[in-house]
N, C-alpha and C positions, 0 to 999 in steps of 0.2 A: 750399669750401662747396657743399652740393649743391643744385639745386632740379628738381620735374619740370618739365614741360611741360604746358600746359595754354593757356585761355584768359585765366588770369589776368595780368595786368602786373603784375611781380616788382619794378619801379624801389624800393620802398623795402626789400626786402629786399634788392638787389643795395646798396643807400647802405649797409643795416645792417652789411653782409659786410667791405663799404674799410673804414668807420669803425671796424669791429674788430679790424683788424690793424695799425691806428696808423701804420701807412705813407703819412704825407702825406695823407691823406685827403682832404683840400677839393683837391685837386693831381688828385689821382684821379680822384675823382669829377667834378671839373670836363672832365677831358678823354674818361672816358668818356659823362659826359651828351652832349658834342658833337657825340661820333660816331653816341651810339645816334640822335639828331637828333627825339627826340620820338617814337620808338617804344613800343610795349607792347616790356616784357623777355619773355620767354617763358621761358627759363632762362640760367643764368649759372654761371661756376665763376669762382672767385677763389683766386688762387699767391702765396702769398708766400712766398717761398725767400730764404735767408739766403747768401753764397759767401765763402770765405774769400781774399781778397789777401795776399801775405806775413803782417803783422799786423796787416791790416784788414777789419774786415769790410764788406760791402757787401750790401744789401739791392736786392731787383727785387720786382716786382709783378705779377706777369699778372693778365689779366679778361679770360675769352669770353664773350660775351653773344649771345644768339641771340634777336632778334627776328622777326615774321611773313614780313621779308621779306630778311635779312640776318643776316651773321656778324660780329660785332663781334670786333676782337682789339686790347687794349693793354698798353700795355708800360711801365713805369716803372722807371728806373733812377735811382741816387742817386751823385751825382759829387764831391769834392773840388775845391773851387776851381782855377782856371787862370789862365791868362794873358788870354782873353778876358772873364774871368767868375771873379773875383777871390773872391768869398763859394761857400761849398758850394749846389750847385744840383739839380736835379733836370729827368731830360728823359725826357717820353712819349711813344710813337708810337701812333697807331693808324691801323687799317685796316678797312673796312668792305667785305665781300665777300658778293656778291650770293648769296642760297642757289641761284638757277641754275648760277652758277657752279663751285659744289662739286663736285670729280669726284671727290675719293672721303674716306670717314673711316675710317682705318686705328685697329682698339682691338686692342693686345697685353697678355693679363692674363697675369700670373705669380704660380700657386700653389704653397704652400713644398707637401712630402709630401701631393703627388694621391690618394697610395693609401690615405689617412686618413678619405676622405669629405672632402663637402660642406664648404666651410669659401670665407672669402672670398678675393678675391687678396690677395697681399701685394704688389705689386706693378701699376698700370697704366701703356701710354704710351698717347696718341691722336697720330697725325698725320692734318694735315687736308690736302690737296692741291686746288687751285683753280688751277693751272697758270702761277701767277706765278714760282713757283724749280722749275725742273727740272734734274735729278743723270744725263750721260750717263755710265754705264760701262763702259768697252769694253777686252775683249782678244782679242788674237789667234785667230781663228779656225784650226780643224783637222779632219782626220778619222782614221777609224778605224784605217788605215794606218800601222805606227809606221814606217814606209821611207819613207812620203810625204814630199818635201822640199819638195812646192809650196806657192804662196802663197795661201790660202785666204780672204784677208780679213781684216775682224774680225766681231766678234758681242760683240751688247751689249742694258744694257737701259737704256732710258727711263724713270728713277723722277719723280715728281711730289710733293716733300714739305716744303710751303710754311712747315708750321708742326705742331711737335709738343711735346708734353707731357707730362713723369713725373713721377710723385708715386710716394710709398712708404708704405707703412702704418707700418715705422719711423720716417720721417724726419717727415712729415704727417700721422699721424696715421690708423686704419683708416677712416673717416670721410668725411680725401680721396680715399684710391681710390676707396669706394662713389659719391663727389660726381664726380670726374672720367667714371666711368663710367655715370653717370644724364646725364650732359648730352651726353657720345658718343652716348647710345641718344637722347637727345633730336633732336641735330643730325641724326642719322642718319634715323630717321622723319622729319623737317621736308626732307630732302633727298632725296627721292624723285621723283625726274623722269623 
């Protein structure tokens, strides 16, 4: 679901977006209300993606919500009973990350035949990085001597990519990508420091 950005507080259309994808919704809603902690919404995108287990399926939930001073992120997954927790249960995390904090919001679009014209992506991802999960990858350093047998090190890079998101104009709908990439452009203006 997509919304802009503005001064308006979005809270009852971020309710409308859970309650419409039937995913637990009072579960949802409850733990995102918690986190946004009495914020104005400013914008919001809502994931519901279906995954296949052998021959079961299993539902997850995301909701970004970007409030005046923060990035809301949660998560809802749906579990088959256990041994601690005998009935089927449901477990969400969230995270609230300060918009200072934001070091960068990565949008990669993927358009089917570019040479077609104008046409929307069929494809987005966003990563958002805020420096809580950082990815070293490192190899062997060399130069341009293919006789050189010394040891040159390594060389590597430092990625930062706490949390990212795809959606597909097949699988979501064209709809979601234009929504996933309205709230990219949103967090991205509001993250301007």
């Amino acid at each position: 679901m997509r919304r802009s950005i503005d001064d308006l507080d979005h809270s009852r259309d971020l309710r409308s977006a859970i309650d419409h994808t039937g995913y637990y919704p009072e579960v949802v809603a409850d733990s995102v209300d918690g986190a946004v902690g009495g914020e104005p919404v400013r914008a919001f995108y809502v994931h519901h993606e279906p995954t296949f287990e052998r021959d079961e399926v299993r539902r997850h939930l995301t909701v970004v919500v970007l409030t005046p001073s923060r990035l809301i992120l949660a998560h809802t997954d749906e579990h088959a009973g256990d041994d601690l927790l005998p009935e089927p249960y449901t477990s969400t995390s969230t995270e609230a990350i300060s918009l200072t904090a934001v070091k960068s919001v990565v949008v990669t679009r993927m358009t089917a035949n570019p040479t077609a014209g104008p046409r929307p992506p069929a494809e987005a991802v966003m990563t958002i990085g805020w420096g809580g999960v950082s990815r070293l990858d490192l190899e062997p350093a060399g130069c341009s001597d293919p006789q050189c047998d010394a040891d040159h090190g390594y060389t590597g890079v430092l990625a930062s990519d706490d949390f990212s998101l795809r959606v597909s104009a097949a699988a979501d709908g064209v709809d979601a990508v234009g929504g996933l990439l309205a709230f990219a452009a949103a967090l991205s203006a509001s993250t301007q420091h």
